[in-house]
N, C-alpha and C positions, 0 to 999 in steps of 0.2 A: 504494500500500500504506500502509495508514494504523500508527499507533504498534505498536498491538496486533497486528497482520497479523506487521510487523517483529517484534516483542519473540517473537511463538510460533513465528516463523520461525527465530530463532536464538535459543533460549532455553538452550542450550547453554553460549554465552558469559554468558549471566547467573549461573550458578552459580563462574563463574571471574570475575567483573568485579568484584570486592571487592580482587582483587590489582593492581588496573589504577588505584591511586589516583591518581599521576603521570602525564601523557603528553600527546602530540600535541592533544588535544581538552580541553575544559573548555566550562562553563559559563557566561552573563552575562545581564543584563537585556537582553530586546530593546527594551528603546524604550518598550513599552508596556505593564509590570507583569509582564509571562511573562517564559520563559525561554526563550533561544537556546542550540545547541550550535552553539561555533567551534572553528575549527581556531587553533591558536597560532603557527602558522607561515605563514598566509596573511591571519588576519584575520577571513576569511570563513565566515560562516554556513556548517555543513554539510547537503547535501544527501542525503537517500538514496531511492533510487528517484526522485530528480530531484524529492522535494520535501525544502523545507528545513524545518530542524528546529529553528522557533521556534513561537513561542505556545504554548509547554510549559509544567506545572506545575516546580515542580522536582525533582521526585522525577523524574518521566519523562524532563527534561531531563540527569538525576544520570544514570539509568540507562544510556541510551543511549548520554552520553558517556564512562563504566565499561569500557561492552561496544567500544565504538570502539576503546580502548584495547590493551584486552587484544586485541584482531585487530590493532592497528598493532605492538604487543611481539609476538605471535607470528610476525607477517610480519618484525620485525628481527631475531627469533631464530632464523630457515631453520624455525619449524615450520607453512608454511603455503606454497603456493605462491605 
C-alpha cells in the first residue's frame, strides 16, 4: 500500500493529527536528503504495511508521523482497542 492508499485509508486520523504534535514517532533525514518516520523508542524506521517509511518529502513524512501519533495517544487513552 503505497502513501496515498494509507493516507485515504485512514484519513480520518488526519483531521485529528494536528493534536498529535508530541509523541512516540517523529521525523529525520534518512541518509539520503528525504525523510524517514522513527519510532523514538526503538530507533527504528517505521514500517507500515511492512514497508518503511523513508524516502519521504516532509510534508508526507510530517503527516504520517501526526496520524501515528494521534492512534498511539488514542490507544494510551482506552479509546481504541
Amino acid at each position: 500500500m503505497d502513501y496515498h492508499s494509507w493516507f485515504d485509508t485512514h484519513g480520518a486520523l488526519a483531521m485529528t493529527a494536528r493534536k498529535a504534535k508530541w509523541g512516540r514517532y517523529t521525523i529525520r533525514d534518512d541518509g539520503t536528503g528525504w525523510m524517514a518516520v522513527y519510532d523514538i523508542f526503538t530507533g527504528r524506521t517505521v514500517e507500515l504495511d511492512g514497508i518503511p517509511m523513508d524516502g519521504l518529502d516532509v510534508e508526507a513524512a510530517d503527516d504520517i508521523a501526526l496520524m501515528l501519533n494521534v492512534a498511539e495517544n488514542e490507544r494510551l487513552a482506552g479509546k481504541t482497542h
